[in-house]
VEXDREN-2710 file (C-alpha; in Angstrom, 1 decimal):
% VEXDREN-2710
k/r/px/py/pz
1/UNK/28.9/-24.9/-6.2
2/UNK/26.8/-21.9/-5.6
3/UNK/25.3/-22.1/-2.4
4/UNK/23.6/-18.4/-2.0
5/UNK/20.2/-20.5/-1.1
6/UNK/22.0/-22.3/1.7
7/UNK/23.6/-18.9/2.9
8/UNK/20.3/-16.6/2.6
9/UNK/18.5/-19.3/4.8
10/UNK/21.4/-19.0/7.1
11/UNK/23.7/-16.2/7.3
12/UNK/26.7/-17.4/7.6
13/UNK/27.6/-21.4/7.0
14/UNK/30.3/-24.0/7.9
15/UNK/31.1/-26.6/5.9
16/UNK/30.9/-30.1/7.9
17/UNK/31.6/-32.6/5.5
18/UNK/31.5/-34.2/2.1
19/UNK/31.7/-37.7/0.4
20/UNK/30.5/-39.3/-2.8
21/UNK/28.0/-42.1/-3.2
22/UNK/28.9/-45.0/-5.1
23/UNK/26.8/-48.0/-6.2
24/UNK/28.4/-50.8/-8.0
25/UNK/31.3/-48.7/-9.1
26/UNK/29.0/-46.0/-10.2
27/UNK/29.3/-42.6/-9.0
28/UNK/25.6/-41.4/-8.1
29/UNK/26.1/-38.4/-6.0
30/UNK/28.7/-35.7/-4.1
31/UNK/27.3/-34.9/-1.2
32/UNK/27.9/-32.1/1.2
33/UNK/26.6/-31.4/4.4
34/UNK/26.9/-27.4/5.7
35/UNK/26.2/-26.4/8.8
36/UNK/24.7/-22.7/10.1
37/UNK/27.0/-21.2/11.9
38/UNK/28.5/-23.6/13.9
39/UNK/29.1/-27.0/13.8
40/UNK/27.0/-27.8/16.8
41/UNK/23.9/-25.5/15.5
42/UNK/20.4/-27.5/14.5
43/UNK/20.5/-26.1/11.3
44/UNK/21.8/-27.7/8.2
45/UNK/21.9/-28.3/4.5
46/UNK/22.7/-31.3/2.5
47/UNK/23.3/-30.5/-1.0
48/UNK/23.4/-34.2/-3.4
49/UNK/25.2/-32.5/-6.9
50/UNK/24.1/-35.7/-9.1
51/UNK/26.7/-37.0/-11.4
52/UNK/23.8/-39.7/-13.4
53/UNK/20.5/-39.1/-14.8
54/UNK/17.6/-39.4/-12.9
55/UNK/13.9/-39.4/-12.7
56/UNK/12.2/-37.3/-10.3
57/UNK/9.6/-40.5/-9.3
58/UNK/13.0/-42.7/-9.2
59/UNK/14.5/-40.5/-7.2
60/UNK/11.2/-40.1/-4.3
61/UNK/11.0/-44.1/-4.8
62/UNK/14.7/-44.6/-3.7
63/UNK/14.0/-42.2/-0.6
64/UNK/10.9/-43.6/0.6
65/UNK/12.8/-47.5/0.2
66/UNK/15.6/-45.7/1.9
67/UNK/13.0/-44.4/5.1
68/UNK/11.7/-47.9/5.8
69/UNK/14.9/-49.4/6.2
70/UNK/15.6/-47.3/8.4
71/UNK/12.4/-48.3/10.4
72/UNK/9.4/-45.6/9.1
73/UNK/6.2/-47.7/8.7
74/UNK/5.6/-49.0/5.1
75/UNK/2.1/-46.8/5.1
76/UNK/3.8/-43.5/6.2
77/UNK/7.1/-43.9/3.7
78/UNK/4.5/-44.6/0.9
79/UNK/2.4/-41.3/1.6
80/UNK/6.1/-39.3/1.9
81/UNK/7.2/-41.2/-1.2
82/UNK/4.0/-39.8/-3.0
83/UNK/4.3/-36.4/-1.6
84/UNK/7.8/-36.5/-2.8
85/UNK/7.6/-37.5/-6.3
86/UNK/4.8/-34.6/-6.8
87/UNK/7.8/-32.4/-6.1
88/UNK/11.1/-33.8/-7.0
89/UNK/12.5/-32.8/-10.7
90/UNK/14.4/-35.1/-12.8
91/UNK/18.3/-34.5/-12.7
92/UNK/20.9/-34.9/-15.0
93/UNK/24.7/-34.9/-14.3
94/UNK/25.9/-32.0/-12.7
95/UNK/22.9/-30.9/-11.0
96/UNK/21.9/-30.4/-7.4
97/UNK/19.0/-31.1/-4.6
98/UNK/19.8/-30.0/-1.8
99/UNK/17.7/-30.2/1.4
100/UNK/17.9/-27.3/4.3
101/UNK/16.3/-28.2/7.7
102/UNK/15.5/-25.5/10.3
103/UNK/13.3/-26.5/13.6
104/UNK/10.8/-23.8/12.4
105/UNK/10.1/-24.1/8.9
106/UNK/11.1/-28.1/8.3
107/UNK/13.0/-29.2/5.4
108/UNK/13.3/-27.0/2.6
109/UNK/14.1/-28.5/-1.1
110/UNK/16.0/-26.7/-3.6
111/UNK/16.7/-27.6/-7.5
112/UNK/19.8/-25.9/-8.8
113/UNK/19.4/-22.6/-6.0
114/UNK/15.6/-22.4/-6.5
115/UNK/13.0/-23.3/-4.1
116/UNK/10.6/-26.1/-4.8
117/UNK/8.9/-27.1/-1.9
118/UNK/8.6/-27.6/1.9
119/UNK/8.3/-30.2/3.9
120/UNK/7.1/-28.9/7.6
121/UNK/7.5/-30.9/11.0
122/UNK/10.5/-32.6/12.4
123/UNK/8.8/-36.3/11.3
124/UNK/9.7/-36.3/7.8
125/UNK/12.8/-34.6/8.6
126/UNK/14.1/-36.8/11.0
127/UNK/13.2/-39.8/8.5
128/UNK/15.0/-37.9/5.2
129/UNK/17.8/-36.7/6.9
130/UNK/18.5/-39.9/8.7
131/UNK/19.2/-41.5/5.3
132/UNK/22.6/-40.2/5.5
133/UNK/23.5/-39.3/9.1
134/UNK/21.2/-42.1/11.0
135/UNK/23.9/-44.7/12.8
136/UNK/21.9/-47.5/10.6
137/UNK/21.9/-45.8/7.2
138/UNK/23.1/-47.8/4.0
139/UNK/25.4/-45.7/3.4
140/UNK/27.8/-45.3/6.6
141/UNK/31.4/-44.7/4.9
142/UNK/29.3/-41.8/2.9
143/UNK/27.7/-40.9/6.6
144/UNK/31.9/-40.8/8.5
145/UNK/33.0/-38.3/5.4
146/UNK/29.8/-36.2/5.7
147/UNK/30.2/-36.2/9.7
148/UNK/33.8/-35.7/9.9
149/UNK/35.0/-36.0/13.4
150/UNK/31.9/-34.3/14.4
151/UNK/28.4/-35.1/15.9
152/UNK/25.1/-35.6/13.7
153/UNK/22.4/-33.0/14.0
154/UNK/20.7/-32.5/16.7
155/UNK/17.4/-33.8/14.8
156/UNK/18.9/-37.3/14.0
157/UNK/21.3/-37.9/17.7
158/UNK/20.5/-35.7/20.9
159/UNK/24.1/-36.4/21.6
160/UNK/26.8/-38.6/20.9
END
């Protein structure tokens, strides 16, 4: 995978952790969480290279379901869902999202290396991000191969 987008927002990167999601024996996703720097820094990527087709709306649907189990407010995962589909692109196999968060600028989102929007304010981050590296995600064997032996962001755990 090319990651000069993840590295130009960084410098230099660290890989953390990866894993694949799998739904009913389907695989949906490899995922790989980088870290800047170090793997203690606040700044991180998570790049989702898709291995099935998707739509773009499916995609921000599945997020925004995703956000209220994890406890957002129906209201506030709605408006996030909306501002997400306006943005996500559809995917076919073999291409990537990936999401870079930085305290400053919020969560960046890339399709295939390029830019496509911004996100700013740690809210929505804390409530994407915590998708895959909350303690109550869906998906926690995908979260423990992301996460390695090492500690979530700083955004999602102030410590563990």
């Amino acid at each position: 995978m090319d990651t000069a987008h993840i590295n130009s927002a960084f410098g230099a990167t660290r890989l953390q952790g990866a894993g694949k999601l799998t739904w009913w024996g389907f695989d949906i996703y490899d995922a790989t969480l980088y870290r800047a720097g170090s793997l203690s820094s606040p700044e991180f990527a998570l790049n989702l290279r898709y291995q099935k087709s998707f739509t773009g709306i499916s995609i921000a649907n599945k997020t925004a379901e995703e956000m209220k189990k994890m406890g957002i407010p129906d209201a506030q995962a709605v408006l996030w869902g909306k501002e997400m589909a306006a943005f996500f692109p559809n995917v076919e196999p073999g291409q990537n999202l990936t999401a870079i968060y930085t305290p400053k600028q919020g969560t960046l989102f890339f399709y295939d290396g390029k830019q496509i929007a911004q996100v700013k304010g740690t809210e929505f981050s804390k409530a994407f991000f915590g998708i895959w590296f909350d303690s109550k995600t869906s998906a926690p064997k995908l979260r423990t191969e992301l996460l390695g032996q090492h500690c979530p962001p700083p955004l999602i755990s102030e410590g563990c």
